[in-house]
Residue, then its C-alpha position, 0 to 999 in steps of 0.5 A: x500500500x502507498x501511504x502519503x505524508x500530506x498530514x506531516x508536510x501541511x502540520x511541519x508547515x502549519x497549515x490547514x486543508x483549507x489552506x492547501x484547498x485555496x492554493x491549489x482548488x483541490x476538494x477539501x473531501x479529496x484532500x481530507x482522503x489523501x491526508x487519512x490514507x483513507x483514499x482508494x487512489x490519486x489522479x495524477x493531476x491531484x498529486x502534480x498540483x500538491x507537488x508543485x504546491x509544497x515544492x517536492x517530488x514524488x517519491 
């Protein structure tokens, strides 16, 4: 299973799902999914536009 770090790299950064659903325009449901791990998977639109937000790659 792949588990994402969404949950740690919005807290190192401070901040909220509605402050990555401003940025990025990203459903506050799909952001909520991917911070849990509780999604059934990611379109790759949704992870280039988290990427490109928090300045990493996916790795």
């Amino acid at each position: 299973m792949i588990k994402t770090n969404l949950a740690v790299l919005m807290a190192e950064r401070g901040l909220k799902i509605s402050d990555v659903y401003e940025a990025t325009g990203i459903s506050k449901t799909t952001l909520m999914a991917i911070s849990d791990n509780t999604g059934k998977g990611i379109q790759y639109e949704t992870m280039d536009k988290l990427c490109d937000f928090f300045n990493i790659t996916p790795e």
